[in-house]
N, C-alpha and C positions, 0 to 999 in steps of 0.2 A: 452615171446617174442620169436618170431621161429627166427630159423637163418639158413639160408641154402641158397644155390648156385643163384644168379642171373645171369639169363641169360642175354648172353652179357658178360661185361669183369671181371667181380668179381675174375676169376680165372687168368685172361691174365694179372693184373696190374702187374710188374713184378718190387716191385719197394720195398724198406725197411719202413716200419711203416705207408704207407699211408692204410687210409681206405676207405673205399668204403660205400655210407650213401644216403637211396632215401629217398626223402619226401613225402608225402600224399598230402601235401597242402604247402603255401609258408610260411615257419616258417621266424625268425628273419634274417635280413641280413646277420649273420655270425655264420653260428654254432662250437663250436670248442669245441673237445671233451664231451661235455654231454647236447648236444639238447634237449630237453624236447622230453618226452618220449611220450607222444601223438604225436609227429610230425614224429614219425619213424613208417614206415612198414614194411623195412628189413633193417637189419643190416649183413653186410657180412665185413670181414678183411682179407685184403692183409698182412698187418702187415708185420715181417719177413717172407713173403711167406707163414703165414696160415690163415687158413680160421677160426678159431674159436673164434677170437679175437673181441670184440665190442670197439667203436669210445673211449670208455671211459676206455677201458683195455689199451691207448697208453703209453709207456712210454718214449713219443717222443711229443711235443705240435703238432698237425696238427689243420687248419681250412679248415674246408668245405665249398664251398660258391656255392648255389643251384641256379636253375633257374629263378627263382625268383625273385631272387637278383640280378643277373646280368642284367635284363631288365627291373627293376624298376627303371629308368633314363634315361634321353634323350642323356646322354653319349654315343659316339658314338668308340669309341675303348677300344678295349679291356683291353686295360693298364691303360687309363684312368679309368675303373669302378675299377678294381685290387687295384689302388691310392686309390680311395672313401670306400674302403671297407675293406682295411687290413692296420690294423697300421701302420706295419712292411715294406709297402712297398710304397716307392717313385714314381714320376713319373715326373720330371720338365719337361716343356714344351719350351723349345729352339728355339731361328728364330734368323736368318741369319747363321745359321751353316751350310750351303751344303749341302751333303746328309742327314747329321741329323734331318732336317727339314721332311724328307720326309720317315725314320725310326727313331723313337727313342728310346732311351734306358730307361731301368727300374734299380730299383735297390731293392734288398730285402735285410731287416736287416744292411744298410747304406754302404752296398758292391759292387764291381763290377756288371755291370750287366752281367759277363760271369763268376760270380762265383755263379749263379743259374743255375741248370740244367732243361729244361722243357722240359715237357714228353705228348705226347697224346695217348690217352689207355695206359700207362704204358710203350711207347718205343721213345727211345731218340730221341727229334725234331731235325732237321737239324739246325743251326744260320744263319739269312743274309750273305750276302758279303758283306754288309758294313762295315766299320770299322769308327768305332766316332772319328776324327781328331782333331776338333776345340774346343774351349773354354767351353765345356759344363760338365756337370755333367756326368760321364760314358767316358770321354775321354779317348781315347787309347783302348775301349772295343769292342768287335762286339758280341752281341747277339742275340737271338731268338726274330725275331718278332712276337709278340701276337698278333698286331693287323690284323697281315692276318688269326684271327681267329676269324670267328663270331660268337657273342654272341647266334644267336640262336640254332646254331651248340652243344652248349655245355649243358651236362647235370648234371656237379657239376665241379668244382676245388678244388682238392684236394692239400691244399700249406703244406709243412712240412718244419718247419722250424726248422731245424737241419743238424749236417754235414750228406751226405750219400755216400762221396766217396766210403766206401769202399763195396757200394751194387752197385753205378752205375757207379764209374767211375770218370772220369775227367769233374768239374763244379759244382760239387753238394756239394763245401763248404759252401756256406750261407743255402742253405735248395734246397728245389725242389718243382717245377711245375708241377702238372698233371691235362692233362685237359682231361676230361671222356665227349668224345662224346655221342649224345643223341643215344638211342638206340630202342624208341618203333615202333612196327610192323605195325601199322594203326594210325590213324589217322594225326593231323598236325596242324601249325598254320602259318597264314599269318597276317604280319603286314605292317604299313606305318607311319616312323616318319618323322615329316617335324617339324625343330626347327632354330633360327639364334639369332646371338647374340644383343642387345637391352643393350646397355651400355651406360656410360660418364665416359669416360678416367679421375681418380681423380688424380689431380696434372695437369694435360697437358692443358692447355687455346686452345681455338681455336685460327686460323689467323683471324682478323680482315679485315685489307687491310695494306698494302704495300705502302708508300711516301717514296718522299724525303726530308730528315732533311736540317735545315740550313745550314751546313757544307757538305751539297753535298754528303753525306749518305745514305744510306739505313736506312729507320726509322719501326718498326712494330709495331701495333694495334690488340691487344690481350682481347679477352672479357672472358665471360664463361668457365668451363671446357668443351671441347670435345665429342659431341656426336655422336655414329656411330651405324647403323645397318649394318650388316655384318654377313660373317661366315656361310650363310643359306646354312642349311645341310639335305638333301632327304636321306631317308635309308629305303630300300622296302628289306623285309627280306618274306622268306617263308622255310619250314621245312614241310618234310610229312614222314610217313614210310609205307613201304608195306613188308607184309606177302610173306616170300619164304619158303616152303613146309611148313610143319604142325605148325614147331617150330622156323623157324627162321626169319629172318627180314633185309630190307636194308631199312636205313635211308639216306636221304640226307639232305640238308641245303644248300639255295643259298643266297647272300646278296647282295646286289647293293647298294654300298653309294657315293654319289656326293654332297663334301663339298669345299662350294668358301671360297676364302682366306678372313682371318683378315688382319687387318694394325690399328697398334696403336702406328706407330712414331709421332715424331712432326716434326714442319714445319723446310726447310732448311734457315738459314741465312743466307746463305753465297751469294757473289756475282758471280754470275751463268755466266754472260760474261765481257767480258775482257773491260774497258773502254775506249769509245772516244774521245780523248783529254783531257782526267783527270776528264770526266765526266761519270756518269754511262750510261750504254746501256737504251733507254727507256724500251725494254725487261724484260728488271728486274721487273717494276712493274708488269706484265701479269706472268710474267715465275710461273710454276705450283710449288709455295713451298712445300707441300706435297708428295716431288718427290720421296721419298721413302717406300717400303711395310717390316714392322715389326711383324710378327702375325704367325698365321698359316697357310701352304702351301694348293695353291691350290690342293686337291687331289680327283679323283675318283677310286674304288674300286669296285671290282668284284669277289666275294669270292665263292668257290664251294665245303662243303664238304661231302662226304659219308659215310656210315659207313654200315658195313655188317658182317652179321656170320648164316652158317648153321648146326646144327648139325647133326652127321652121327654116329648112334649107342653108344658108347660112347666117343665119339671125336667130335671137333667142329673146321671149317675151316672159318677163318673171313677175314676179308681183309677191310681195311679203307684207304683214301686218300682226297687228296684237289687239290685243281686249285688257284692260286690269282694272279688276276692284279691289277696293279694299277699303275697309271699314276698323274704325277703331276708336278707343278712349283713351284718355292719357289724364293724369290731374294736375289739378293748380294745388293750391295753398289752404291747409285749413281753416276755416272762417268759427273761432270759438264761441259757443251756445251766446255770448255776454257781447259779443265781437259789432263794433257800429257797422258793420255791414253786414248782421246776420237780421232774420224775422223769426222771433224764437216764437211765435204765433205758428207758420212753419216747419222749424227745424230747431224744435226745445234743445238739443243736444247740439246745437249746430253741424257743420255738413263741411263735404268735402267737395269742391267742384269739380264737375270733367269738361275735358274739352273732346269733343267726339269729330272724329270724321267721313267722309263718305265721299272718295277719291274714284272720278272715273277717268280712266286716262287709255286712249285708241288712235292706232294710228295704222295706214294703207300707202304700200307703196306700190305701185306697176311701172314698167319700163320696155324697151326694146333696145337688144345691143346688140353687136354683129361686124361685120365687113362690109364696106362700102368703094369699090375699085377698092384700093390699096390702105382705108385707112380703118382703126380700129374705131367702133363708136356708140354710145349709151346715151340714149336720152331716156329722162322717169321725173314722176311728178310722184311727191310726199306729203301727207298731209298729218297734221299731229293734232294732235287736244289732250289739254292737260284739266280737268276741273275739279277744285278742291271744296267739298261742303262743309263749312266750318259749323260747328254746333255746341250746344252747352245742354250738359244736365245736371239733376241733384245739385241745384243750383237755383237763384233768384234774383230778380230787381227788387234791389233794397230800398227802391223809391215807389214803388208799386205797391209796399206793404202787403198785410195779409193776403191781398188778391193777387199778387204774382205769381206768373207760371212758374215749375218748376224745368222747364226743358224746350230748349229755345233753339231755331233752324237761324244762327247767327250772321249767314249769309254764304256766298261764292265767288272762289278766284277762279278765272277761269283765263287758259293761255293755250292762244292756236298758232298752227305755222302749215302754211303753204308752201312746199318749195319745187321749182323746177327747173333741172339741170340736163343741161347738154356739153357732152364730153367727145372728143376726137384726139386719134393719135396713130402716130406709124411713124417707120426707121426711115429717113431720109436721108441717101447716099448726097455726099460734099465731097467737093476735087479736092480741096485742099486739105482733106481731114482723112487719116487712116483707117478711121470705122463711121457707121453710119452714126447721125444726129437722129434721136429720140423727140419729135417734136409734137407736144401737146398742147391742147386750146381749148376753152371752153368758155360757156355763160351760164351765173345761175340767175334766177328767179326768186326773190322769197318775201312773203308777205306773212306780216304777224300781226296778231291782235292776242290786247290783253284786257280782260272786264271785269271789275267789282259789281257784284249783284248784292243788292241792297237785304238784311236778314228782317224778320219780324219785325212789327211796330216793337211789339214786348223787349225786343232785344236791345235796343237803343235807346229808345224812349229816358226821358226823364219824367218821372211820375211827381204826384203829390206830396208822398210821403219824404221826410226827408231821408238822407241819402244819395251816395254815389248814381247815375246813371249806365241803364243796361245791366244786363244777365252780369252776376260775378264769375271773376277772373278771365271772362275775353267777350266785352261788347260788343254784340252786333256791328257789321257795316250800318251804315247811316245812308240817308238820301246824299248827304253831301259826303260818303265817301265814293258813291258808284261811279263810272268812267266804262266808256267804251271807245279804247284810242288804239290806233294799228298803226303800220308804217310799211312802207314796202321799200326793199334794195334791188338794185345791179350789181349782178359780178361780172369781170371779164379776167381771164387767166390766159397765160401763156409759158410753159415750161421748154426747156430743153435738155437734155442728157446726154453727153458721150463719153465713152474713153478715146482721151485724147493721144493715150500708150494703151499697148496692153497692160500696165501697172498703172495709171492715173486716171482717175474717174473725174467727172465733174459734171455739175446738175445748177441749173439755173433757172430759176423762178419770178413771175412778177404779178401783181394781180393788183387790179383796180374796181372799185367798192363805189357803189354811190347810194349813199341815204336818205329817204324825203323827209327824215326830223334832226337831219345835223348835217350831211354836206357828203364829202365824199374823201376817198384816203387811197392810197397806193402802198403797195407792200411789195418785199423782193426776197429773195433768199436766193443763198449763195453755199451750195456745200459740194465737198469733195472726199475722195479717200485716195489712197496713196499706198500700193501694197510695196512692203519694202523686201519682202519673203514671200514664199505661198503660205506660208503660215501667219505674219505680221503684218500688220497696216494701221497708219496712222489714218485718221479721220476728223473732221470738223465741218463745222456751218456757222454763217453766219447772215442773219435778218430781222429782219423790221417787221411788226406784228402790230395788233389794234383789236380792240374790243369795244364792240357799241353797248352803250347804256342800256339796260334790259327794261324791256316795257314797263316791268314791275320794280324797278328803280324810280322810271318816270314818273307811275301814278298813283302807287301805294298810299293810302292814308287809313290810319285806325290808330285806336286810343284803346289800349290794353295795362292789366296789371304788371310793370315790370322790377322785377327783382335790380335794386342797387347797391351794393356791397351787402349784400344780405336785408335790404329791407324792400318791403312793397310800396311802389310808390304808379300813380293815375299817368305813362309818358305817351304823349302823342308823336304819330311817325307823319311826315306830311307830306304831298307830294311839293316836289320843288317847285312847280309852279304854282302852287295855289296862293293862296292869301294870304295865309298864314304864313310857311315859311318863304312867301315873298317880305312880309312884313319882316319875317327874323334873319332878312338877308340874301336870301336864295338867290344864287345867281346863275343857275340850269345845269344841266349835266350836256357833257359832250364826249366822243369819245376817249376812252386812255391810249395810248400810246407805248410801244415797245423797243428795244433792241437791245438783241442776244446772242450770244455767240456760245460756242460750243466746242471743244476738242479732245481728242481720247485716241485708243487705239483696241483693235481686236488680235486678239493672240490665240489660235488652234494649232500647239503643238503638238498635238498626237489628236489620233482618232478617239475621239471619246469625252475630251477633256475643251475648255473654251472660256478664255477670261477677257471680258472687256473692261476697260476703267476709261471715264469719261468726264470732263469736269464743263460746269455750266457758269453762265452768268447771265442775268436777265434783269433787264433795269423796265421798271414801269414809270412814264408819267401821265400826271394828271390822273391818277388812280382814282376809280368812286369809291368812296367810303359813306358810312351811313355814320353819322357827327356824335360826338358823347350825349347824353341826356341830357340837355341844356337848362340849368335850374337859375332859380332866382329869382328877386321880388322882380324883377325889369321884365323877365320872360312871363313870368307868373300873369303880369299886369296886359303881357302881346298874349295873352295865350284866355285870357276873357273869354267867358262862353262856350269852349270849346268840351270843358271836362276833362282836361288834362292838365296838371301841373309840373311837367316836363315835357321838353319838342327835342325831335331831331329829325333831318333832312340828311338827304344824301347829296354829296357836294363831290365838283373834284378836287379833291382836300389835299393827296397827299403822292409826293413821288418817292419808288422804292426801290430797291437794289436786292435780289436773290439770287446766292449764288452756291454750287456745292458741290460732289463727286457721287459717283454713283460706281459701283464696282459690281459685276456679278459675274460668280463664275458658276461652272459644272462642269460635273466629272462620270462616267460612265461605265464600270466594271462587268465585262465578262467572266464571271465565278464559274462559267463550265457548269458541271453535274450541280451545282448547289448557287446556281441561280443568276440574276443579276443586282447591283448595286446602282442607284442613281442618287448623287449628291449633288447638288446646290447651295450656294450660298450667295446672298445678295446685301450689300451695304449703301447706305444711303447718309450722307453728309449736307443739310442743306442750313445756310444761314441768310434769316428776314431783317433787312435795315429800314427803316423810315430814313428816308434822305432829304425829303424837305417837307413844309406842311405851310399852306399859302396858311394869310394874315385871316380873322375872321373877319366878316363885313364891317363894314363902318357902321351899321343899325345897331348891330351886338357890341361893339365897340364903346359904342355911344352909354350901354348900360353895363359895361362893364367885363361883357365878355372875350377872354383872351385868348390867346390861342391855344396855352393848355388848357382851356374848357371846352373850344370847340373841338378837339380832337385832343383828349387829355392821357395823362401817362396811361391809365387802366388801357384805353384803346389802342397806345404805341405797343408795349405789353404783350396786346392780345396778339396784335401783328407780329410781331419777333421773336415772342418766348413760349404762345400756346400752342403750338408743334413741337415734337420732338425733334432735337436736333440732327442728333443721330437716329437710325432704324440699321437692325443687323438682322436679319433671317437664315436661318441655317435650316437645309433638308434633308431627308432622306427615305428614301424608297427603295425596299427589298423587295424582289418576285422571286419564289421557290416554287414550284409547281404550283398548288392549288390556293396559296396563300400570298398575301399579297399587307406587309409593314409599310404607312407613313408615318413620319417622324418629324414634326417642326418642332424649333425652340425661336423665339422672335423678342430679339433684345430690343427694349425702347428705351430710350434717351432721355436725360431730364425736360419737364412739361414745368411751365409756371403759368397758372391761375390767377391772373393780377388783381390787382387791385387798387382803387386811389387813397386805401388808408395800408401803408407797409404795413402794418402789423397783421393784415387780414390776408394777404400775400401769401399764396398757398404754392410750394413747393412738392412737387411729385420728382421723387426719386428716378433712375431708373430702376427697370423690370425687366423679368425673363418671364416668358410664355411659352410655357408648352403644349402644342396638342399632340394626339397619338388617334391613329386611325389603324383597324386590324383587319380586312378583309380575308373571306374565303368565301372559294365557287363551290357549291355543294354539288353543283350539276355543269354540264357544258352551258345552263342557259341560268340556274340559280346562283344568287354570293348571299352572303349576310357579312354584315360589319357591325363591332362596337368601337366603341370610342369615346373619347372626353378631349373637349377644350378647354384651357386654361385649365390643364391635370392635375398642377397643384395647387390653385384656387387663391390664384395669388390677388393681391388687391391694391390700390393705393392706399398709403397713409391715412388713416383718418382723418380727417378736420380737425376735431379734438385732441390731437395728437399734435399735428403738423402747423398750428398756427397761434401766434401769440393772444392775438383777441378776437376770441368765438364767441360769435353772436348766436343769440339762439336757433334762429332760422338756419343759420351753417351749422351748428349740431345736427338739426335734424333732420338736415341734406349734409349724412356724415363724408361723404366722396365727392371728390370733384367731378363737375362733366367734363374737365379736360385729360380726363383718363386717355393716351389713346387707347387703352384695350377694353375700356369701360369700367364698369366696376359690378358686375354680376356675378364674379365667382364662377366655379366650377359647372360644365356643362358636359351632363354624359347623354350616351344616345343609343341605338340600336336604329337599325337600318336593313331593308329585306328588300333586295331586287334581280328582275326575273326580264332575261332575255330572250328576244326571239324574231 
C-alpha cells in the first residue's frame, strides 16, 4: 500500500485524529476505521498532525462517509443524509418553531448541537445567528448549519467522535465535523433531482363535511386516514474542476434546491365566528378547517462553493469559500376571524401568520502551507458571516388596528468569525525513544461578533389600538433588543505522538485558550492504542474539554409567541446581562466545562470485514441552559413594560453526565461474475443524566421560584428522554455491472416529548426506516436513479392516539417534533445525472 502526500488538503486538515481516506469506487455507506482494503488507493493521516498514520492505526473511533454515500438518496440536506448514515447522530425535524423551522439543529452522541465542532478543509466553520428558542430538541443552542453545504461540494466527511478541545478549542466536546471539499482538476458532474412526498397521514381521518347537530353545534364527518402529495423538491446540482498551471486545480460546486412546504395538521374545530343570536355563523360550514400548515418550511436555496490550491516549488497557496442563500416561510398559529388578536377590518376570515426568511451566509479562506528546513507548516486566515433576516407576513399589529401593515422586515441576526491559524510540525529523532516523536505547535487567532439589527417601527411598536404589541407571532427586534458585542481569543497548542513499541501508540495534547469576556482555560488530552494482533487493538482517551458561551447566548433578547404544553403564551428571552434578567437574577454565563474518557477496540479479521466497539463517558459542568418559562404573579410584576408575561435567561444551570457505546461494523464481498456486496451496520447506545442543577437566585426565591421552575422536570426531560436512546443502521450496497442497489433500514429508539402536566407526555415508540435507492449508468457518463425514503411511510403515533389529555392545539399539531425521522411520510424521487 503507498502512502504519500495527496494533493489538495492531506497536509492543511489541521485537526487531531481525523484521517484523510479516497475511494476508487463507491465502497459501503459508512467506512469507519478499516474499509476494505480493495476500496482504498491512498491512504494519507492528519492524525495528531502526521502523516504516516493509516485510518486503521486510530486510536480515536473516526467515520468516513464518501461520496457516494452522501448522494445515494433523494435526501435533500445535508443533516438529514448525516441522520441516515451515522448512528451517533440525531436529526429531529421540528414545525412551528420560528426560525428553527428554517435552520435546524443536529446533535452528535445525544449532545448539544454547539458541542460539535465543524470544520471545512480542516479550519473552523463559522455557526448561524440563529439561536434555537422554542420547544425543540437543541433548545437554547446555535450551531453550524450543514445544510448550507452541498452534498455535491463534498468529497468525504470525516466525523471523530471523541473530545478534541484540546487540539481545537472551544465545541469539540461531543467529537468533530470535517467536511473535505471535492478537489479534482478536470472534469465534473451534473445532476437533476425532482422528488415529493406521496403519503397517508396514519392516525389523522380526513374532514368529511361539516353540519349542524341537533343542539345547534358544530357536528364533523371524518372518513379515511389523510392523504397528501406535497413537499415537491427540484435540486439541480452541478460540480466541475479546472486545471491552474501544471499541478493545481480550482473546483467549484453550485446547488439550486427549491422545496414547497409540507402540512400534516388536522382539521380545526373550533368555532371560527362569533354567533348570531346564539346560533352559529352560517360561515362555519364553508370556513377552511385546515387552516393551519404543520410540516416543513417552504424553502429555496442557492449554494456556491470553491475550492482551490496552487503549488509554488515547495509550498502550496489554497484558498476555499462559499456563497448561500436561502429564503423561506414557515407558519405560526392560526389567529380565528373572532381571535383578540385578529383585525377582522383586515382579515374577516382571519389569517394564518408566516415567519419568512432571508439568510445570507459567506465565507473565504486562503492560506500557505509547505516545508520550512525540516518542518511541516500552514498558516490561513478565515472569515465567516452568518446573517439571518427575520420577517413576518399575512400577518398584523393588532395594536395598530385597521392601519396595520400586513408584512413586516422583523429585523437581523447577524454572527461573524475571523480566525487565524498557524500550524507547525515534523518527526523529531530522541536517544532515548526507539521511533521518532511527532511534534506539533501552533497559535490561533479568532475574533467574533454578534448583532441584533433593530426591524420596522411597525414591527415592534405598541400602537393605540388595544392589543398585543408587534407583527403576530414573532415581534420585531426592538431598539432595546439591538447589540453589537464581539470578543476575541488566544490559542496556543502543543501535541506529541509516538510509538513508544512497534505495538504501543501514544498521543499527547495540551492547549491554552484566553478569552476577553471570561478569562482563559487549559485543556489536555491523553490517548493511546495498544495493538495486541495485526488484526486487534485496544484503544482509548482521555481529556479535558471547555466550551465558551456563544455570543448569541450572551446577547439574545426578544419576546415571541411561545407554545406551553400546548398553549400560546407572550415569553421574553433576555439577555443575562440586562435589566431585566439582572432583576430575575442573572448571575452571567461562564464557560462549561468537561472530562471524558473513552475506550474500545478495532478488530480486521480478514480483508473485507472490520468492527470497532467503543464506549464513552463525558461529564459536563456548569452547562448553559436556557431556564424554564418563568411564570407568575412575582415575575409577571419584574416583567412590567416589557410585553411579555413569561422570562427566561440562560444561566450555568446545570451539570451532566453522557455516556454510551457505539459499534460499527462492515463487511465486503467479492461475488466474482455477479458483482460485489457492501454491508454496514452501525449501533448507537447513549444515556443523558442531569446531575446536579444550582439553587435559583435569591430574587426568584424571594417570589417563590424553586428550582423545579427554574429548570423544571419538562426541561430535565428534554435533556435525557428527547433523543433516542438507542439508533441501529443497517446497509447495503450491491454493484452488478451497469446497476448499482442501496438498501438502509434505520431502527430508532424510544423518544419522549415531555411535559409538565404527565398526562400530555408524549411517548414515541420505536421505528424502522427504510430507504431504497436503484441506480443505473445508461452510458459510461449517464445513471438515473429512483428511489423512496421512509418506503413504508411510516409515522409517529399520533397525538390523539398517544396521550391522555389532548388539548386542542396538540390535535392539530397531530406528531410530535421530537420524531427523530420527522413526521412527513413517504418520499419518492427520480434523479438524472451526467458525467464528464
Amino acid at each position: 500500500m503507498v502512502k504519500q502526500k495527496v494533493n489538495g488538503y492531506s497536509a492543511l486538515l489541521a485537526g487531531a485524529s481525523l484521517v484523510s481516506i479516497a475511494m476508487t469506487a463507491a465502497p459501503a455507506a459508512l467506512a469507519q476505521d478499516g474499509p476494505a482494503v480493495s476500496d482504498i488507493e491512498e491512504v494519507v493521516v492528519t492524525g495528531t498532525r502526521r502523516k504516516d498514520r493509516t485510518i486503521a492505526d486510530s486510536s480515536v473511533p473516526i467515520d468516513v462517509l464518501n461520496a457516494q454515500a452522501l448522494t445515494a438518496t433523494g435526501l435533500t440536506e445535508t443533516n438529514q443524509i448525516l441522520a441516515n448514515l451515522l448512528p451517533s447522530f440525531n436529526f429531529p425535524q421540528p414545525a412551528v418553531t420560528d426560525g428553527t423551522d428554517h435552520v435546524r439543529p443536529a446533535q452528535l452522541r445525544g449532545l448539544a448541537p454547539d458541542h460539535t465542532l465543524v470544520l471545512v478543509n480542516g479550519k473552523r466553520r463559522h455557526t448561524s445567528a440563529l439561536l434555537n428558542l422554542n420547544g425543540s430538541v437543541g433548545r437554547g443552542s446555535s450551531a453550524v448549519d450543514l445544510n448550507a453545504i452541498p452534498a455535491n461540494a463534498i468529497k468525504r466527511i470525516e466525523v471523530l467522535r471523541d473530545g478534541a478541545a484540546a487540539q481545537y478549542g472551544s465545541d469539540a466536546i461531543a467529537g468533530v465535523i470535517n467536511v473535505v471539499l471535492k478537489d479534482a482538476n478536470e472534469g465534473g458532474i451534473m445532476s437533476a433531482t425532482y422528488g415529493a412526498n406521496v403519503t397517508t397521514l396514519d392516525g389523522v381521518p380526513q374532514l368529511e363535511d361539516v353540519s349542524v347537530d341537533a343542539d345547534g353545534n358544530l357536528q364533523f364527518t371524518t372518513g379515511d386516514d389523510r392523504t397528501r402529495t406535497d413537499g415537491e423538491t427540484l435540486t439541480l446540482r452541478g460540480n466541475i474542476g479546472f486545471g491552474l498551471g501544471e499541478e493545481g486545480f480550482f473546483n467549484v460546486s453550485v446547488e439550486y434546491r427549491d422545496r414547497n412546504a409540507t402540512n400534516r395538521s388536522d382539521f380545526d374545530d373550533r368555532e371560527a365566528y362569533d354567533r348570531i343570536d346564539g346560533n352559529l355563523d352560517p360561515r362555519e360550514l364553508t370556513y377552511d378547517r385546515y387552516n393551519t400548515r404543520f410540516g416543513n418550511a417552504n424553502v429555496e436555496d442557492v449554494n456556491i462553493f470553491y475550492n482551490a490550491a496552487v503549488p509554488l516549488g515547495e509550498h502550496e497557496v489554497y484558498s476555499f469559500g462559499s456563497y448561500s442563500k436561502r429564503t423561506g416561510d414557515s407558519a405560526g398559529f392560526n389567529r380565528l376571524p373572532g381571535n383578540s388578536r385578529n383585525v377582522p377590518e383586515i382579515y374577516p376570515d382571519g389569517f394564518l401568520p408566516l415567519i419568512t426568511s432571508d439568510i445570507d451566509d459567506f465565507s473565504i479562506a486562503a492560506g500557505v502551507r509547505g516545508q520550512i528546513s525540516e518542518w511541516d507548516y500552514d498558516v490561513s486566515a478565515v472569515y465567516g458571516e452568518d446573517d439571518f433576516n427575520f420577517g413576518v407576513a399575512n400577518s398584523l399589529n393588532t395594536s395598530l388596528g385597521p392601519v396595520s401593515p400586513t408584512e413586516f422586515d422583523a429585523g437581523h441576526l447577524i454572527n461573524a468569525q475571523f480566525t487565524l491559524n498557524a500550524d507547525f510540525s515534523r518527526l523529531v529523532d530522541v536517544d532515548f525513544l526507539a521511533n521518532p516523536v511527532n511534534v506539533a505547535f501552533g497559535a490561533e487567532f479568532r475574533n467574533e461578533n454578534y448583532k441584533i439589527e433593530a426591524g420596522e417601527v411597525a414591527s415592534f411598536i405598541q400602537g393605540t389600538f388595544p392589543g398585543a404589541a408587534g407583527s403576530q407571532v414573532f415581534p420585531g427586534f426592538g431598539p432595546a433588543s439591538e447589540v453589537d458585542n464581539g470578543r476575541d481569543s488566544i490559542g496556543l497548542y502543543l501535541e506529541f505522538d509516538t510509538d513508544l513499541t512497534d505495538r504501543w501508540n501514544v498521543a499527547v495534547a495540551g492547549r491554552f485558550e484566553d478569552y476577553s469576556d471570561f478569562g482563559s482555560t487549559f485543556n489536555w488530552k491523553v490517548a493511546t492504542r495498544y495493538s495486541i494482533t495485526e488484526t486487534f487493538a485496544l484503544r482509548g482517551s482521555v481529556s479535558t474539554g471547555f466550551r465558551a458561551p456563544s455570543l448569541a447566548q450572551q446577547n439574545f433578547t426578544s419576546i415571541a409567541t411561545v407554545f406551553v404544553d400546548g398553549e400560546p403564551t407572550e415569553t421574553g428571552t433576555f439577555r443575562p446581562s440586562s435589566d431585566v434578567a439582572q432583576a430575575l437574577g442573572s448571575p452571567g454565563l461562564e464557560e462549561e466545562t468537561s472530562f471524558s474518557f473513552s475506550g474500545g477496540f478495532s478488530w480486521t479479521p480478514t480483508n473485507g470485514l472490520s468492527l470497532t466497539v467503543d464506549y464513552y463517558n463525558i461529564k459536563i459542568e456548569d452547562r448553559i441552559v436556557l431556564s424554564s418559562n418563568l411564570s407568575g404573579d412575582g415575575v409577571e410584576a419584574l416583567l412590567a413594560g416589557t410585553g411579555a408575561n413569561r422570562a427566561r435567561f440562560f444561566l450555568n444551570g446545570i451539570d451532566s453526565r453522557t455516556q454510551g457505546v457505539d459499534v460499527v461494523a462492515n463487511y465486503s464481498f467479492d461475488l466474482g461474475d455477479s458483482g460485489r456486496l457492501d454491508l454496514n451496520a452501525g449501533f448507537n447506545y447513549s444515556d443523558n443524566k442531569v446531575t446536579d442543577v444550582i439553587d435559583p437566585p435569591a430574587v426568584l426565591q424571594e417570589i417563590g421560584i424553586e428550582q423545579s421552575n427554574l429548570f423544571d422536570a419538562n426541561e430535565f426531560r428534554r435533556f435525557e428522554l428527547g433523543s433516542p436512546e438507542t439508533k441501529l443502521n443497517l446497509g447495503a450496497t450491491y454493484f452488478w455491472n451497469k446497476l448499482t442497489l442501496t438498501a438502509r433500514a434505520t431502527r430508532y429508539g424510544e423518544v419522549v416529548e415531555p411535559s409538565n402536566n404527565p398526562e400530555r407526555e408524549e411517548v414515541l415508540d420505536s421505528a424502522w426506516i427504510t430507504d431504497l435507492d436503484i441506480r443505473y449508468d445508461v452510458t459510461e457518463s449517464v445513471a438515473v436513479s429512483i428511489g423512496a425514503n421512509n418506503l413504508f411511510d411510516v409515522y409517529p403515533e399520533a397525538t390523539r392516539n398517544n396521550v391522555a389529555d389532548v388539548t386542542r392545539f396538540s390535535r392539530i399539531f397531530p406528531y410530535s417534533g421530537f420524531s427523530p425521522y420527522g413526521f412527513n411520510g413517504r418520499y419518492l424521487y427520480g434523479k438524472i445525472s451526467v458525467t464528464f
